[in-house]
LUMTORVO-417564 format. One record per residue (C-alpha): residue number from 1; x, y, z. Coordinates in pm, 1 decimal, padded with zeros to 6 digits, always signed. Last residue first. Layout:
<pts>
- NUM;X;Y;Z;
...
</pts>
This chain:
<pts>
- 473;+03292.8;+11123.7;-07665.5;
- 472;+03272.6;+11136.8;-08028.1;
- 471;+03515.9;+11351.5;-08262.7;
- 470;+03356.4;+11441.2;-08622.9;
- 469;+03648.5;+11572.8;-08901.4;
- 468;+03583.7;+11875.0;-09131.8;
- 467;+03319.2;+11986.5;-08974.1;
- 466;+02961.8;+12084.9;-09112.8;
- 465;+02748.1;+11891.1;-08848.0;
- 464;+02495.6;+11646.3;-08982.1;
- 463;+02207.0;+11488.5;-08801.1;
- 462;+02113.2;+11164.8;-08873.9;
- 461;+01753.2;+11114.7;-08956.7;
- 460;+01481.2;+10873.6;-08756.9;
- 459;+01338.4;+11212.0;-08559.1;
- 458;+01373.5;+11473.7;-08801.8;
- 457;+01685.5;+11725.3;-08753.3;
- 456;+01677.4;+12098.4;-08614.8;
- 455;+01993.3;+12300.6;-08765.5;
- 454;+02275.4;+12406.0;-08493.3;
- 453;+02278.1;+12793.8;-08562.9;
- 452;+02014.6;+12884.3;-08385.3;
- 451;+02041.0;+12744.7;-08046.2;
- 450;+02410.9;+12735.5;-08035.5;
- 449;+02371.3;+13042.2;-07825.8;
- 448;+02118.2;+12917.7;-07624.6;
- 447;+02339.4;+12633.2;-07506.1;
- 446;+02213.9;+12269.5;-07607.0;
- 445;+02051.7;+12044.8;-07373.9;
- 444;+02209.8;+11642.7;-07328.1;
- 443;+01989.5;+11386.8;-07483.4;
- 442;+02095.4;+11095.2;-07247.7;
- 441;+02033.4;+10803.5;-07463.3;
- 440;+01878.8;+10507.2;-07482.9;
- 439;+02047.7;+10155.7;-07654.4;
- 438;+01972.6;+10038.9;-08041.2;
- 437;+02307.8;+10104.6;-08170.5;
- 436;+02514.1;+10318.0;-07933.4;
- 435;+02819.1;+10050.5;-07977.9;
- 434;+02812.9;+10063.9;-08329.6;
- 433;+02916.3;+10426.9;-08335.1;
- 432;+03246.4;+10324.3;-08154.7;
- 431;+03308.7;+10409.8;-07805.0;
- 430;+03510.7;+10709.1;-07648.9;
- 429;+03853.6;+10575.5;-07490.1;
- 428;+04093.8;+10829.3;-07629.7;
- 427;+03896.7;+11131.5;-07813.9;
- 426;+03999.3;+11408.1;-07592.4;
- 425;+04246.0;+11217.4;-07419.4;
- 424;+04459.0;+11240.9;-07699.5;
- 423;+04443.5;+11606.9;-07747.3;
- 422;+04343.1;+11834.3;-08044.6;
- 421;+04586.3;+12113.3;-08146.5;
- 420;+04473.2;+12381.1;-08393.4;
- 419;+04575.4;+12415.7;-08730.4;
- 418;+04293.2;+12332.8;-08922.5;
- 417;+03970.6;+12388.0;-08724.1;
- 416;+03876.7;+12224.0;-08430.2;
- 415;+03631.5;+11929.1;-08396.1;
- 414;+03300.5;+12031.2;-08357.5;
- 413;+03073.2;+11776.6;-08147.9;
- 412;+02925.9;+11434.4;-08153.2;
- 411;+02832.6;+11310.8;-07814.6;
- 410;+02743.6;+10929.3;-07728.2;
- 409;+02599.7;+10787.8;-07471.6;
- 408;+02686.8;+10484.0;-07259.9;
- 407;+02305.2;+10419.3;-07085.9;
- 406;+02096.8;+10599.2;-06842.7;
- 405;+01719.7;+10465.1;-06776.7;
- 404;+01360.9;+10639.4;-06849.9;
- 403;+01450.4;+10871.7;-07118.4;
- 402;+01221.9;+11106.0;-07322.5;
- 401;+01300.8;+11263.0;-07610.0;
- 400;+01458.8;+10957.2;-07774.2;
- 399;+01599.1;+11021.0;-08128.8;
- 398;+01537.3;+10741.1;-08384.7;
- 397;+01809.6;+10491.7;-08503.0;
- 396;+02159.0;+10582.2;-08590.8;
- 395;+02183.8;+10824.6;-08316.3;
- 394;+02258.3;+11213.4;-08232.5;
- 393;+02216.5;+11387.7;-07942.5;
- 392;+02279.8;+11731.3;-07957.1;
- 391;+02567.7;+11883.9;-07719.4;
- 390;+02676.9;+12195.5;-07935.8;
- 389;+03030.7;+12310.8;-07828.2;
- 388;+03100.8;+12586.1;-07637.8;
- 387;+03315.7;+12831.9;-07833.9;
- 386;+03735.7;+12914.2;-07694.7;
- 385;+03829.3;+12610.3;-07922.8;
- 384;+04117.4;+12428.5;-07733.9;
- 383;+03993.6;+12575.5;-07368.7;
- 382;+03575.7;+12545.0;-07461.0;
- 381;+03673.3;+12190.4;-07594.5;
- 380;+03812.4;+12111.2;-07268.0;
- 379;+03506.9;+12213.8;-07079.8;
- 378;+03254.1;+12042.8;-07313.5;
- 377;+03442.7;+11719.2;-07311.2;
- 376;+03430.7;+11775.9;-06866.5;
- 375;+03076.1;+11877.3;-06852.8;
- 374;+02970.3;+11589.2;-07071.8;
- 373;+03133.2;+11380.7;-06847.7;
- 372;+03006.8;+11490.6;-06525.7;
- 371;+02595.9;+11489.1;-06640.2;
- 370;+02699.6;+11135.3;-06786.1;
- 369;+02838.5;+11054.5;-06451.2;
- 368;+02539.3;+11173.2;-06251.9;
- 367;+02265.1;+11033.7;-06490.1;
- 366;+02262.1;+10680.3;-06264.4;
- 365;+02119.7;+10374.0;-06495.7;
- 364;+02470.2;+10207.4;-06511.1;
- 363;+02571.6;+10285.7;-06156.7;
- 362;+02247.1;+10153.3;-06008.7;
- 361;+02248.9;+09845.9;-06208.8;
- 360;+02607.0;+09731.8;-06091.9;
- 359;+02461.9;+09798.3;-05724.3;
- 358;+02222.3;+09615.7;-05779.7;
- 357;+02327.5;+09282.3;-05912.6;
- 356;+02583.8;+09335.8;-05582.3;
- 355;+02298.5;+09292.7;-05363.0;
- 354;+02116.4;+09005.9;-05495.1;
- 353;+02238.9;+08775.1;-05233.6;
- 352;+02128.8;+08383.5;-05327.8;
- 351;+01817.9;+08281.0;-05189.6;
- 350;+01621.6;+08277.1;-05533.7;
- 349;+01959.5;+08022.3;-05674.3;
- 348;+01888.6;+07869.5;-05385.4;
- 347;+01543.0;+07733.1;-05432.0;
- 346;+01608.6;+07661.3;-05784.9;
- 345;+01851.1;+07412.3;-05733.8;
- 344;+01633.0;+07248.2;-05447.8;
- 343;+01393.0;+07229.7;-05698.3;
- 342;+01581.0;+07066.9;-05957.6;
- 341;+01706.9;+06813.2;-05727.9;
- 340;+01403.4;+06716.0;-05592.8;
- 339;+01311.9;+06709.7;-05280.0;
- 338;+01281.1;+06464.7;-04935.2;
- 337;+01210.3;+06546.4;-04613.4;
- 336;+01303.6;+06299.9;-04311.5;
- 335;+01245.8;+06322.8;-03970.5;
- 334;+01583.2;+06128.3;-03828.9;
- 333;+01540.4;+05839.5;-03611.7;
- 332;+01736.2;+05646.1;-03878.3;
- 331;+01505.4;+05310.7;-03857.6;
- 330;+01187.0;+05439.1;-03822.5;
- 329;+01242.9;+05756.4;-04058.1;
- 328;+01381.5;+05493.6;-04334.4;
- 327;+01066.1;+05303.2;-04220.5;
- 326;+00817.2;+05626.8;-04320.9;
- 325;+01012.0;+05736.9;-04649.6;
- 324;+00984.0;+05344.4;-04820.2;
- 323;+00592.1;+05377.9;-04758.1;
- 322;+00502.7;+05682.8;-04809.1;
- 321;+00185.7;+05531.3;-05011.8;
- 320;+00422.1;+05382.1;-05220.3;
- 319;+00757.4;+05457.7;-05193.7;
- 318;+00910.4;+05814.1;-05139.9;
- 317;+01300.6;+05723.7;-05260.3;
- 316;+01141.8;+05522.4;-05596.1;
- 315;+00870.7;+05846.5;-05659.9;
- 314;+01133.6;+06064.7;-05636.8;
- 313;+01410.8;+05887.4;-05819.9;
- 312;+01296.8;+06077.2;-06171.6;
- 311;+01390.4;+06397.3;-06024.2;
- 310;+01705.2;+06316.0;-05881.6;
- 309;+01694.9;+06307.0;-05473.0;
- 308;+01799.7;+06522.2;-05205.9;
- 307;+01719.8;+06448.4;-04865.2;
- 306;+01653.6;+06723.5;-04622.3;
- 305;+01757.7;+06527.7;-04260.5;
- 304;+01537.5;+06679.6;-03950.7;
- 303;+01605.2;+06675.3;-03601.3;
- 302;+01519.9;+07034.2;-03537.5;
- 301;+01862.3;+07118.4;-03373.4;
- 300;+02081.0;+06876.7;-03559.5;
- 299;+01939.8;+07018.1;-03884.8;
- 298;+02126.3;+06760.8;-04194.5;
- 297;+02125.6;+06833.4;-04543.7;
- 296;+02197.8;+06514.3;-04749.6;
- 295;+02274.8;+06518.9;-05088.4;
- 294;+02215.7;+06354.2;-05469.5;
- 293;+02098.7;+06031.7;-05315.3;
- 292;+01969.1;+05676.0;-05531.2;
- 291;+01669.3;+05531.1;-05399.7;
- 290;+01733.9;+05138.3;-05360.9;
- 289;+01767.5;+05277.3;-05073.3;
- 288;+01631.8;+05501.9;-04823.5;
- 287;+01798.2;+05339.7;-04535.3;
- 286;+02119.0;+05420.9;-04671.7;
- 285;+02134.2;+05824.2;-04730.1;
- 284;+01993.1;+05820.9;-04421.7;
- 283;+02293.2;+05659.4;-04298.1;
- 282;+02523.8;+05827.8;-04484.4;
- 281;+02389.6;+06144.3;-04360.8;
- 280;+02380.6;+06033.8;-03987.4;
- 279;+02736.0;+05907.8;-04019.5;
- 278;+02759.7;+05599.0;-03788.8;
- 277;+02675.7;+05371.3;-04023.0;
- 276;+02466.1;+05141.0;-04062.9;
- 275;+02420.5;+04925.9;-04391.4;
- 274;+02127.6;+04817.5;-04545.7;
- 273;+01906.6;+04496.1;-04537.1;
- 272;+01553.4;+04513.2;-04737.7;
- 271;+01321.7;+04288.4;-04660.2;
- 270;+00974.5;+04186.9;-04856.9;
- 269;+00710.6;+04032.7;-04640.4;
- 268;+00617.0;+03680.1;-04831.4;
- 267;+00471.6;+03529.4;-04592.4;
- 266;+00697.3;+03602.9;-04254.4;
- 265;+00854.6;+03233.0;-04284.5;
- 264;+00893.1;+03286.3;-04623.0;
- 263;+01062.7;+03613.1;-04603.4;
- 262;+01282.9;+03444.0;-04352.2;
- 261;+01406.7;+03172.9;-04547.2;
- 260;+01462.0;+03370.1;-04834.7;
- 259;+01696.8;+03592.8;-04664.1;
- 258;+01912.4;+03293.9;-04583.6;
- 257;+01889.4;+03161.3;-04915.8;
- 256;+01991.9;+03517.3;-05166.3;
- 255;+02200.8;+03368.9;-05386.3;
- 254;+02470.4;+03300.9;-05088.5;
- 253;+02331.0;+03470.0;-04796.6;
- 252;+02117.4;+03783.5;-04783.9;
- 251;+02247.1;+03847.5;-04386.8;
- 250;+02611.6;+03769.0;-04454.2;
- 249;+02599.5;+03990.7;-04745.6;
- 248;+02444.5;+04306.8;-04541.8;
- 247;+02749.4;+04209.1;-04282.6;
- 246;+03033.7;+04214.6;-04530.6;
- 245;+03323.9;+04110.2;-04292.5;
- 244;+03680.3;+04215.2;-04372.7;
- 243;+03704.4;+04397.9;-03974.6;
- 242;+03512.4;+04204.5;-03710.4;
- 241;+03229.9;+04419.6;-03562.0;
- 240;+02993.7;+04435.5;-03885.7;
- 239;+02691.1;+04648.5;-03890.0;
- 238;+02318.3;+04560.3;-03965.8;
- 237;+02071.7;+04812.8;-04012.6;
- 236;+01717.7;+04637.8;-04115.8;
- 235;+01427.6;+04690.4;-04314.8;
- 234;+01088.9;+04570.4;-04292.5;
- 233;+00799.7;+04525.4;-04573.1;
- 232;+00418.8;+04472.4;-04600.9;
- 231;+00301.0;+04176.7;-04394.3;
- 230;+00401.6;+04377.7;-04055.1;
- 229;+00517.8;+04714.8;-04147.4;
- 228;+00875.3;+04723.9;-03986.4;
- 227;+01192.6;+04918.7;-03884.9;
- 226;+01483.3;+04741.8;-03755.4;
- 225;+01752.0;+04871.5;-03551.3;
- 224;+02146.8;+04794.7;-03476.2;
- 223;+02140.3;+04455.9;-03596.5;
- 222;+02463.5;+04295.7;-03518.5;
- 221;+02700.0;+04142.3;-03750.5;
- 220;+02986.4;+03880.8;-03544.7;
- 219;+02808.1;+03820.6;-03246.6;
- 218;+02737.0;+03467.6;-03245.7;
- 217;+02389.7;+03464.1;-03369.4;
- 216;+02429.1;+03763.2;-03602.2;
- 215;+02754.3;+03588.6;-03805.5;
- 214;+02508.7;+03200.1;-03785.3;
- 213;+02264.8;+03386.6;-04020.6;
- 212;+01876.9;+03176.7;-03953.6;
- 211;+01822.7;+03162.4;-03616.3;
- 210;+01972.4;+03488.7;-03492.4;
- 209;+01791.7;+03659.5;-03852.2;
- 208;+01476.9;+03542.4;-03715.3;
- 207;+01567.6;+03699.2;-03380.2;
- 206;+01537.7;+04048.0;-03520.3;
- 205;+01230.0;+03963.6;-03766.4;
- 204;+01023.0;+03905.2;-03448.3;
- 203;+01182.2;+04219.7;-03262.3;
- 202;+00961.8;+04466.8;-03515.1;
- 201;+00638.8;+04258.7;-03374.3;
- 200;+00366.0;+04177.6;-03615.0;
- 199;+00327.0;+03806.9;-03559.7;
- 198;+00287.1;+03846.0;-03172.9;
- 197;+00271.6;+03629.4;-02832.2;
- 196;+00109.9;+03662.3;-02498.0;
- 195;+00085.5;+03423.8;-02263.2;
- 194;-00142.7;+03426.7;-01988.2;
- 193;-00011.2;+03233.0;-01651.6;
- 192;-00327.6;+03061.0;-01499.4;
- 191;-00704.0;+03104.6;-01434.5;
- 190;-00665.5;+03324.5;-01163.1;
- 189;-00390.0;+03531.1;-01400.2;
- 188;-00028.8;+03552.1;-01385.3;
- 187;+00143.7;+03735.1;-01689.3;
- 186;+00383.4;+03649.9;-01940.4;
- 185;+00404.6;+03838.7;-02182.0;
- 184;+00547.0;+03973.3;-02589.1;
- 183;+00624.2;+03587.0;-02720.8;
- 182;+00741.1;+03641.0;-03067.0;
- 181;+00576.2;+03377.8;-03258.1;
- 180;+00683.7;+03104.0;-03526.5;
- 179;+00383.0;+02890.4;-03662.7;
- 178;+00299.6;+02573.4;-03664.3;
- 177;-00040.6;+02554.6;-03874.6;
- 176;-00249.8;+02300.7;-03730.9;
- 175;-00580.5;+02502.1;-03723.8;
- 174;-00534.3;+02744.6;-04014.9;
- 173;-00398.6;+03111.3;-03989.5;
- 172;-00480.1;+03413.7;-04281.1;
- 171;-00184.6;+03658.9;-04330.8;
- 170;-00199.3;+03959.4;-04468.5;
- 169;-00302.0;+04185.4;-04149.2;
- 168;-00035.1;+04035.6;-03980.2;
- 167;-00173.0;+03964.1;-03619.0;
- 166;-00033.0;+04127.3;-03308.6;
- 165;-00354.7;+04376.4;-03307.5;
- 164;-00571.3;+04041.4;-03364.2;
- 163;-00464.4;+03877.5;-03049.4;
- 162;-00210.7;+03595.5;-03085.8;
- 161;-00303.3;+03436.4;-02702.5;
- 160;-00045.4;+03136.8;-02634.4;
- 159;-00148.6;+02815.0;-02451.4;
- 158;+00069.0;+02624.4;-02236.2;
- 157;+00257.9;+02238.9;-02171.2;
- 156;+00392.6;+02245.4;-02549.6;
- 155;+00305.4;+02612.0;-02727.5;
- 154;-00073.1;+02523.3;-02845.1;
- 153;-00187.6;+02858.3;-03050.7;
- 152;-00492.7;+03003.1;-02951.4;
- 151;-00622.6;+03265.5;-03222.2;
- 150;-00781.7;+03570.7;-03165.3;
- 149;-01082.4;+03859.1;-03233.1;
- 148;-01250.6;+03608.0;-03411.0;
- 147;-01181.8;+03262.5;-03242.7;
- 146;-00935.4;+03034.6;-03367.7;
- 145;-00783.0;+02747.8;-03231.9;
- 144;-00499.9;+02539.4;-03234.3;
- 143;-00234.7;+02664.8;-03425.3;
- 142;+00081.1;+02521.8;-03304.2;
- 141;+00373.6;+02671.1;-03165.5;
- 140;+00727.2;+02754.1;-03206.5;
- 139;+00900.9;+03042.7;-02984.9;
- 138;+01097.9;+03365.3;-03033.3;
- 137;+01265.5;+03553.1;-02745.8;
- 136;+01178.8;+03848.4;-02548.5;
- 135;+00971.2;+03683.4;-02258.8;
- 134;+01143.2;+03335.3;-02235.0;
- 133;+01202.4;+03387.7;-01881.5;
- 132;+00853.1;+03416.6;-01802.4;
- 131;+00805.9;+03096.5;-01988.5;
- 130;+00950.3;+02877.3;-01718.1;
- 129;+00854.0;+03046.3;-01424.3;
- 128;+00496.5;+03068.5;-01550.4;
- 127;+00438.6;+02699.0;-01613.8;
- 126;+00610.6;+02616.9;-01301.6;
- 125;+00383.1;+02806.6;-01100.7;
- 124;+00076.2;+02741.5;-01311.7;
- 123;+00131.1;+02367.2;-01207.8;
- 122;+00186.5;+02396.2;-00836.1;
- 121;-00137.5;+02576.6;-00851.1;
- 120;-00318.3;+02294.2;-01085.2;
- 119;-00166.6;+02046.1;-00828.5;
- 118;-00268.0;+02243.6;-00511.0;
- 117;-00568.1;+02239.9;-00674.4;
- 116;-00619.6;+01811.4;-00739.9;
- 115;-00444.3;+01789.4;-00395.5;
- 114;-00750.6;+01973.3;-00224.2;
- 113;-00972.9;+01822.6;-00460.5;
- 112;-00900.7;+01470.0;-00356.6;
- 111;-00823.6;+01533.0;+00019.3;
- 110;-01199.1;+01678.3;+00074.6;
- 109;-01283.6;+01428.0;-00106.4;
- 108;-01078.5;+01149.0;+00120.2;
- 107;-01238.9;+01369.8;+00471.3;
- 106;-01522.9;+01326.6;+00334.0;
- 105;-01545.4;+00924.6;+00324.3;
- 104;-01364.9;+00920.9;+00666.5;
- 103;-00974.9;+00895.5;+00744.0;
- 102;-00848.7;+00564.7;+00926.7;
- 101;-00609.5;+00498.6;+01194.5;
- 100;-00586.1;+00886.6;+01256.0;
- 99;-00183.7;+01017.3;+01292.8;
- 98;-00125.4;+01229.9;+01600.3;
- 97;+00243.3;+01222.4;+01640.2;
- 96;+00220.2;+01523.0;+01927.1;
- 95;+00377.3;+01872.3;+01838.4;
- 94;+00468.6;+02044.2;+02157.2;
- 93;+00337.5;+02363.6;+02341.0;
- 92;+00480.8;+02472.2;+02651.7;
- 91;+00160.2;+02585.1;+02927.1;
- 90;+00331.7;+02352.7;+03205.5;
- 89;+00715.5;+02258.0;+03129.1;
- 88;+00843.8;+02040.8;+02962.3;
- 87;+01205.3;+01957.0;+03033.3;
- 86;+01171.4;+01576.6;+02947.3;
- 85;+01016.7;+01605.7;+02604.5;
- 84;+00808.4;+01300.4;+02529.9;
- 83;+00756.0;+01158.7;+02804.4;
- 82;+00761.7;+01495.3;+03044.6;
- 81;+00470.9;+01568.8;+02831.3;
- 80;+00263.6;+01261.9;+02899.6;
- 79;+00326.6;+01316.5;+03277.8;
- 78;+00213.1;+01711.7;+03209.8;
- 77;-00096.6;+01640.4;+03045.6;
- 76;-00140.6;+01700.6;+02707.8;
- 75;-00407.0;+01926.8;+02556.9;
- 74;-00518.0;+01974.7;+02175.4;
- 73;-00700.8;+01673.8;+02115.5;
- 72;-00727.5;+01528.0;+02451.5;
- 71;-00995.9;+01824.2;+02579.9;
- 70;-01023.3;+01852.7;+02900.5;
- 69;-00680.2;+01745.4;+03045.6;
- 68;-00601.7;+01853.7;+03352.6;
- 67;-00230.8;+01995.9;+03496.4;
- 66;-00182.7;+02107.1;+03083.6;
- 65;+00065.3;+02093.8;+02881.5;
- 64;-00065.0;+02236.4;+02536.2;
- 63;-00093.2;+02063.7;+02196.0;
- 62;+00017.2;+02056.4;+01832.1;
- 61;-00051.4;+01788.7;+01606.5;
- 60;+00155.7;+01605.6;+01385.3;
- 59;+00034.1;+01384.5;+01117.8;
- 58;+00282.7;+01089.7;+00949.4;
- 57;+00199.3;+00945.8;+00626.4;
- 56;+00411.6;+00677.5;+00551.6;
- 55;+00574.0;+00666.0;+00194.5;
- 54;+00887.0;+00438.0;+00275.1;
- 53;+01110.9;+00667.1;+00160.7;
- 52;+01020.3;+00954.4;+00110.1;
- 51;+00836.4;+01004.8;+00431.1;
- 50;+00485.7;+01170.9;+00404.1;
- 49;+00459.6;+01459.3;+00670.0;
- 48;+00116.7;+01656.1;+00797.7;
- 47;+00119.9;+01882.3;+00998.5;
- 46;-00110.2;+02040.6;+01221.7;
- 45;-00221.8;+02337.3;+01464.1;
- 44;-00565.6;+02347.3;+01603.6;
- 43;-00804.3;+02565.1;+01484.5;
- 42;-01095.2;+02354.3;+01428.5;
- 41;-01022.6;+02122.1;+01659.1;
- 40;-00904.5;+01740.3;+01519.8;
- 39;-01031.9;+01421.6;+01324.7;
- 38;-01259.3;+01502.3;+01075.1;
- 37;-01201.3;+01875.7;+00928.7;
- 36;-00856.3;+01927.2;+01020.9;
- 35;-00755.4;+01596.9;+00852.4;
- 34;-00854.1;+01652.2;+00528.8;
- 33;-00712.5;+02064.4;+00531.7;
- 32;-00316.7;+01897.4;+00644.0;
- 31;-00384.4;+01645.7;+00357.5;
- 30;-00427.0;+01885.0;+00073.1;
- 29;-00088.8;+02049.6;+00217.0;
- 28;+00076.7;+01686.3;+00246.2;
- 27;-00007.9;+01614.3;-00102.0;
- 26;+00104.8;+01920.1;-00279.5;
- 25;+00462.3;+01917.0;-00083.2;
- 24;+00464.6;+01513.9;-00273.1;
- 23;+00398.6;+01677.3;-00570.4;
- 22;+00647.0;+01986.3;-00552.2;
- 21;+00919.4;+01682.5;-00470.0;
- 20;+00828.7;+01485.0;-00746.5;
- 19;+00930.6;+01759.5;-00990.9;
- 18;+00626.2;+01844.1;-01210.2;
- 17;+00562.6;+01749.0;-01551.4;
- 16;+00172.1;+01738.6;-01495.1;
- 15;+00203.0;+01346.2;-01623.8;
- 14;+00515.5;+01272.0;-01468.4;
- 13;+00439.0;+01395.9;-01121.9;
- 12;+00164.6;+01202.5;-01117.9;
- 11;+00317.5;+00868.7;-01200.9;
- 10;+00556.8;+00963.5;-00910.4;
- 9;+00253.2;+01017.0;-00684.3;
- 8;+00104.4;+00725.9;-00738.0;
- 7;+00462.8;+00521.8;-00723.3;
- 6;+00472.5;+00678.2;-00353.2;
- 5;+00124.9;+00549.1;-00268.3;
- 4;+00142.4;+00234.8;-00405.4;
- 3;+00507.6;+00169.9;-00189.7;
- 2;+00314.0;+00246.6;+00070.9;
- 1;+00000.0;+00000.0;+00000.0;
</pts>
């Protein structure tokens, strides 16, 4: 009968995969509440011990010398006492062997469901202490049911939650579909530890590569951040810590296998694996591939990385629906704004300073120097001549009257007669007639006494001055 009790409780320590010794602890707990009901006080003290060797059930009870005993089941008298203890004392308590030769009909259910929950607590225990510590990685499990707003997936000796928000929105689950799940919690709850696992999260793809490249698994590459749309597409940083070690090759494998293997395993999701680095405009430059970059323009302040791109890459570096811009964002950290080359060209050729353009335009539409010029030709001719020349205006084209801007102009005066000296600087550096063509003039105003003499000419004629040879200034 002992030795059937002790290979009972080893059979059920198999089944619930519990160490015999949390079983047998089980046991004597469920017993301790049988025996309290049928066979001592209500509040009396008690143990209950099962040896582990022989598998004798031993119950202890605790009572209190007394000089009379009135109630034997939790008083000793002091004779008894000095029995089993020989310096007791009145009023010491001591634990009595106290075992019952035979335990009722209620007092065995009342053991039954006792151990039965003290079994189904022991269980939970180990059930949580053992997945808690898997919080973080990736597990294997079984589809097993599936309800609408979740599926229960069958993970060995517990059940997994996939609720819908940790679903991929593309993918559509089957009951016996083993599936690979990133287990998010583990939390205690009356009816046992509640696991929680996802499809969709970032960290899922992270230890995918650990199973699948060997270089990420033992350190070699390490992912510095991933960036995902569950179902849709990821992309990853990876970074190599050994020198001579391509780490985005390591990752896509020879012909591509490794990355294969995970796209499959994710349903098709489409990777892309790029390069960190620790440049933040090389690295954005990175992440937005297969966009190709003209420039990078980086505002530490604002956190924000202007991206230049060629016109017909714009579409390519934005993705669809924003889709290639919003991971590169993820997995930078940087907000990202992208243009096109033209434009940005544009935009700073209208920022550019615009000050010298007017300055340069000021002193060619400015009268003053004409005024100063004039003054000057008329001055020396006044000295060689002793008359003051006539200052008419005269062009190829028609004669302006009015004058909005200043150009180079032009003077045609009377050279001096035969005989008389004419200086170098007089004529040296005055422009050719072509030169006039076609641009406004300054029509200069002729002296009163020149007035008369000087004939008036038709606007569109040349005028002609009787001299002998015709100076311009």
């Amino acid at each position: 009968m002992k030795s059937e009790f002790l290979l009972a409780i080893t059979q059920l320590s198999a089944e619930k995969k519990l160490p015999k010794e949390v079983v047998i602890t089980a046991v004597e707990s469920a017993l301790v509440s049988a025996y309290r009901k049928d066979s001592f006080a209500p509040n009396q003290n008690i143990a209950v011990k099962i040896n582990r060797t022989t598998g004798r059930v031993e119950v202890w009870a605790e009572k209190t010398v007394v000089e009379r005993v009135d109630d034997s089941r939790k008083e000793l008298s002091l004779a008894e006492a000095k029995r089993l203890k020989s310096d007791a004392q009145l009023g010491d308590a001591i634990m009595v062997e106290s075992t019952p030769q035979n335990a009722g009909r209620i007092a065995a259910q009342t053991a039954k469901q006792v151990i039965l929950q003290r079994l189904h607590e022991a269980e939970h225990s180990a059930i949580f202490e053992e997945y808690a510590g898997k919080a973080g990685d990736i597990v294997s499990g079984v589809v097993q049911r599936i309800e609408p707003r979740q599926v229960l997936i069958d993970l060995g000796r517990a059940q997994a939650v996939l609720p819908s928000n940790e679903q991929m929105s593309n993918e559509r689950y089957r009951i016996g579909q083993r599936l690979k799940v990133f287990m998010v919690e583990v939390a205690k709850t009356v009816k046992g530890p509640k696991v929680i696992v996802s499809r969709s999260h970032p960290e899922l793809v992270k230890r995918l590569f650990e199973l699948e490249v060997p270089e990420v698994s033992n350190g070699t590459v390490e992912i510095k951040s991933v960036a995902r749309e569950a179902g849709y597409r990821s992309k990853v940083a990876v970074t190599a810590r050994q020198a001579g070690i391509d780490p985005v090759g390591c990752c896509v494998g020879l012909r591509g296998i490794r990355i294969q293997n995970i796209v499959s395993e994710l349903s098709g999701e489409k990777i892309d694996v790029v390069q960190w680095n620790a440049d933040a405009a090389t690295f954005v430059a990175s992440a937005l591939s297969p966009a190709q970059i003209v420039a990078v323009e980086l505002k530490k302040a604002e956190g924000v990385a202007t991206v230049i791109v060629p016109d017909r890459q714009l579409s390519l570096a934005i993705g669809k629906e924003g889709q290639n811009a919003r991971l590169a964002a993820k997995l930078t950290g940087w907000k990202i704004d992208i243009k096109m080359a033209s434009a940005w060209e544009a935009e700073r050729e209208s920022t550019k300073p615009v000050v010298e353009a007017k300055e340069e335009v000021r002193e060619e539409i400015s009268p003053e120097p004409v005024a100063v010029a004039a003054t000057k030709q008329e001055a020396k001719l006044e000295e060689v001549t002793g008359e003051i020349p006539a200052t008419e205006e005269v062009t190829e084209g028609v004669v302006e009257e009015e004058v909005s801007e200043a150009k180079p102009v032009s003077f045609e005066a009377p050279a001096p007669s035969k005989g008389e000296l004419r200086f170098a600087e007089d004529i040296r550096g005055a422009p050719s007639r072509g030169e006039g063509k076609g641009k406004k003039k300054k029509k200069a105003a002729p002296s009163k006494e020149r007035e008369e003499e000087t004939p008036r000419v038709r606007k569109g004629r040349r005028q002609e001055v009787a001299i002998e040879d015709e100076v311009e200034f």
